[in-house]
C-alpha positions as CSV (number, residue, x, y, z in Angstrom):
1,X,3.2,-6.6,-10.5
2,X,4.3,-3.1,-11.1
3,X,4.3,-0.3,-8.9
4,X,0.9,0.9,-9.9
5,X,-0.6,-2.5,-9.7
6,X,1.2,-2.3,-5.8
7,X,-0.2,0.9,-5.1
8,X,-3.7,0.3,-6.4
9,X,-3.9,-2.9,-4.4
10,X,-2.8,-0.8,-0.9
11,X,-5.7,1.5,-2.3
12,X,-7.8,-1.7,-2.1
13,X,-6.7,-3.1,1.2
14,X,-7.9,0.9,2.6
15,X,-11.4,0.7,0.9
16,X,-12.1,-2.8,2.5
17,X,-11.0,-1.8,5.9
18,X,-13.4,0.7,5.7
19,X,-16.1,-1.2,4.4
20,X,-15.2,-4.1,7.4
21,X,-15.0,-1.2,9.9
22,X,-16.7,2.1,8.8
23,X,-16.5,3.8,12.6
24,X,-12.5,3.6,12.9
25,X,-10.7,6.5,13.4
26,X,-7.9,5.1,10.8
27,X,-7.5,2.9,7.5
28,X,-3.9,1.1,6.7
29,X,-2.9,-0.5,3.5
30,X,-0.1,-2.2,2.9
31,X,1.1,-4.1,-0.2
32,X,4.4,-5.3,-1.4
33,X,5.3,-6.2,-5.0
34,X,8.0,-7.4,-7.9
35,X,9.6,-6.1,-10.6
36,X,12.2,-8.4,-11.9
37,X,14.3,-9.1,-8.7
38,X,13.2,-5.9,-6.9
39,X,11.1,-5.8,-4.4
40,X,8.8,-2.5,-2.7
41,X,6.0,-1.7,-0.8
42,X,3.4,1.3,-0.8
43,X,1.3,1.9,2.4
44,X,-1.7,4.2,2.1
45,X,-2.9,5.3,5.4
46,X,-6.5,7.1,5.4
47,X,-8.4,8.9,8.6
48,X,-12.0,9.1,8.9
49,X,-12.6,12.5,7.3
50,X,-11.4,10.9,4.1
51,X,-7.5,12.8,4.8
52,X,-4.7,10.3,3.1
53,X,-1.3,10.0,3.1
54,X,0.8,7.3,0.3
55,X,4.3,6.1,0.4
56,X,6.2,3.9,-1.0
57,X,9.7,2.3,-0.4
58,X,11.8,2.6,-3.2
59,X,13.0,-0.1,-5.5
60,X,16.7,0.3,-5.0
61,X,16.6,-0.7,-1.3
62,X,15.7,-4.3,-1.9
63,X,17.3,-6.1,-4.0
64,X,16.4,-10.2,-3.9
65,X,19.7,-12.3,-4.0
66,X,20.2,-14.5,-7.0
């Protein structure tokens, strides 16, 4: 799963939150993924006026032991 395929799915995760719960005041996506034996995250974070904020973690912190 690369890191676009990560950040797309957090993207994802948002849209259905919103779709589940259209009167909350805040959306949170999170979604982890692999690349060879790395490991990272992105979390997208939208409000109700459509504002959004994306970050990710960033492959060098985890590394999965062998």
């Amino acid at each position: 799963m690369t890191t676009d395929e990560t950040l797309q799915g957090a993207r994802t995760r948002v849209h259905n939150a919103k779709q589940a719960m259209p009167d909350a005041d805040y959306y949170v996506g999170l979604e982890a993924g692999l690349d060879g034996d790395l490991t990272f995250a992105w979390m997208v974070i939208e409000d109700a006026h459509q504002r959004r904020g994306e970050a990710a973690r960033p492959l060098s912190l985890y590394r999965l032991p062998h």
